[in-house]
C-alpha positions as CSV (number, residue, x, y, z in Angstrom):
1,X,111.2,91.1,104.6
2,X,110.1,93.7,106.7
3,X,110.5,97.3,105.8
4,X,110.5,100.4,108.0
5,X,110.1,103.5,105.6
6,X,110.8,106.5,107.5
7,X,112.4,109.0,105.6
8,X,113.7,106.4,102.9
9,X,114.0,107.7,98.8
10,X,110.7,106.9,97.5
11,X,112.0,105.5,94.3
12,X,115.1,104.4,96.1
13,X,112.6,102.5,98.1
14,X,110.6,100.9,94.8
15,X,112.9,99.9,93.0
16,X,114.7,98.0,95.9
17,X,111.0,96.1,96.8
18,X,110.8,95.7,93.1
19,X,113.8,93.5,93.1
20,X,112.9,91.6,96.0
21,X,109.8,90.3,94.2
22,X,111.0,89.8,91.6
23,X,113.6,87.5,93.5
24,X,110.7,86.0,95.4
25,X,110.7,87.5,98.9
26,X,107.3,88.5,100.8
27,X,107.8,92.7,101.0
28,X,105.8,94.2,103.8
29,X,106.4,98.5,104.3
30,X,105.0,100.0,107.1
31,X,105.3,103.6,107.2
32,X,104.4,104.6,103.6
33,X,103.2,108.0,104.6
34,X,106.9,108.8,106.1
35,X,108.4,108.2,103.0
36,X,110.3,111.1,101.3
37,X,109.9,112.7,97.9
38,X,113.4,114.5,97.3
39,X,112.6,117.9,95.6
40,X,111.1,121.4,96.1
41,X,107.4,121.9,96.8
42,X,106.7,124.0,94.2
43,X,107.9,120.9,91.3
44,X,106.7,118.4,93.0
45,X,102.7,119.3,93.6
46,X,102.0,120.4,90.4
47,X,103.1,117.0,89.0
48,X,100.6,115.3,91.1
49,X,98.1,117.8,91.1
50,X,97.8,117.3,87.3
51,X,98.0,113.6,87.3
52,X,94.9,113.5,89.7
53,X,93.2,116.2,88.1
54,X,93.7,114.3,84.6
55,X,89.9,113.1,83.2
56,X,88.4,112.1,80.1
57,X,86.5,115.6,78.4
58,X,83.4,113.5,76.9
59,X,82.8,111.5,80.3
60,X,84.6,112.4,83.7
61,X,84.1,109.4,85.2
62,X,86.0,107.4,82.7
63,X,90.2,107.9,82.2
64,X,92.9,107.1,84.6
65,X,92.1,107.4,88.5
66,X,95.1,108.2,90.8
67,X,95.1,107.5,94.7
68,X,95.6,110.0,97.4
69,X,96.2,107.4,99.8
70,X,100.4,107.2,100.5
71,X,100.2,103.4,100.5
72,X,98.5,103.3,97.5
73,X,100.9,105.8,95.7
74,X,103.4,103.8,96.9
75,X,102.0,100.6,95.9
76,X,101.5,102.5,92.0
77,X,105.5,103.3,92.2
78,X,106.5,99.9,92.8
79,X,104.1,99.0,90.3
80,X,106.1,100.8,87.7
81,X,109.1,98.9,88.5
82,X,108.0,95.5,87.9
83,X,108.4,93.7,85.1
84,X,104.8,94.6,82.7
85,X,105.0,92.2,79.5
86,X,102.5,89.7,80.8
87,X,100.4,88.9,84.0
88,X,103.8,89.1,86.2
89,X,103.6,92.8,87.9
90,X,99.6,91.5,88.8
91,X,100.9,88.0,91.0
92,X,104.5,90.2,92.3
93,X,102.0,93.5,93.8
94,X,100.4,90.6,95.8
95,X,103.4,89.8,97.4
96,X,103.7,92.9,98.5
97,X,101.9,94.6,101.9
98,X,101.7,98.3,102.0
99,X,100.8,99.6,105.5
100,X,100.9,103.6,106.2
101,X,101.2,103.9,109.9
102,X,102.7,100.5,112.1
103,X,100.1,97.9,112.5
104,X,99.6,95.3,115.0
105,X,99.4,92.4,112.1
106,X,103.0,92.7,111.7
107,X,105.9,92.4,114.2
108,X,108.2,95.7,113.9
109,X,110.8,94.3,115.9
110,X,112.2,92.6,112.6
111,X,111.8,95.5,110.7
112,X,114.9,96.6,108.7
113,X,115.7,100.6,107.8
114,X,117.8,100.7,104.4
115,X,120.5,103.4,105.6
116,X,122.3,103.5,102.3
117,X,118.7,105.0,100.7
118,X,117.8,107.4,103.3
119,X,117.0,111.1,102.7
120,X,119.8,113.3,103.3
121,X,118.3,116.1,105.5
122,X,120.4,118.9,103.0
123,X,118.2,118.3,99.7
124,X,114.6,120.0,100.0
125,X,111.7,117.2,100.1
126,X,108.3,116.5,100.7
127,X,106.9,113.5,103.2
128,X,104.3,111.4,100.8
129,X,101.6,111.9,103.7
130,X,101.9,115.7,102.9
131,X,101.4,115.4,99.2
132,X,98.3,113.5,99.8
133,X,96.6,115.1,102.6
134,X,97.4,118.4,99.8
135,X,95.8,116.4,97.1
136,X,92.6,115.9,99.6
137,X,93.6,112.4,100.6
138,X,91.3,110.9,103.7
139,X,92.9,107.7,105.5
């Protein structure tokens, strides 16, 4: 399955590739940095402005390390959804290609856009590529 993700529901979007793994299926997104995070500027930085900024006080370098790559804070969504009580969520992320602009390995003529989870244009949002070119991302 080939997914298009311009201006799709970020979780909307997860938890849909989440069940397709689950079920099996080969996921491929292009688009990650189009996808949409429903909610104002000013609640949705701060979230991931603290979660990037998060480090261990006795040594830095140690503690939890958060992308500012879309794809890969895409890939850390969907990773939430899976299934985490043994090696499964490991062998499921591998079926499972992120991509944040088109890209010639894949053929976008088969690509599918999930109408029923796109953004509705009246609710304030943020495009993921913003968040992480805010949060210093480099792609």
């Amino acid at each position: 399955m080939i997914v298009n993700a311009e201006g799709l529901v970020a979780g909307r979007l997860a938890s849909k590739v989440a069940k397709a793994a689950i079920n099996g299926e080969d996921v491929v997104i292009i688009n990650a940095e189009k996808v949409v995070l429903v909610g104002k500027q000013t609640a949705i930085m701060p979230k991931f402005k603290q979660r990037v900024e998060a480090s261990v006080k006795s040594n830095p370098h140690y503690g939890p390390k958060y992308d500012r790559i879309p794809s890969k804070m895409l890939r850390r969504m969907i990773k939430g959804m899976l299934p985490n009580k043994s090696r499964t969520a490991e062998s499921l992320l591998k079926q499972i290609s992120i991509y944040n602009l088109t890209t010639d390995k894949v053929d976008t003529t088969k690509a599918i856009t999930m109408e029923d989870i796109k953004c509705n244009q009246k609710h304030d949002f943020m495009l993921l590529g913003d968040v992480a070119k805010a949060l210093g991302g480099k792609w």
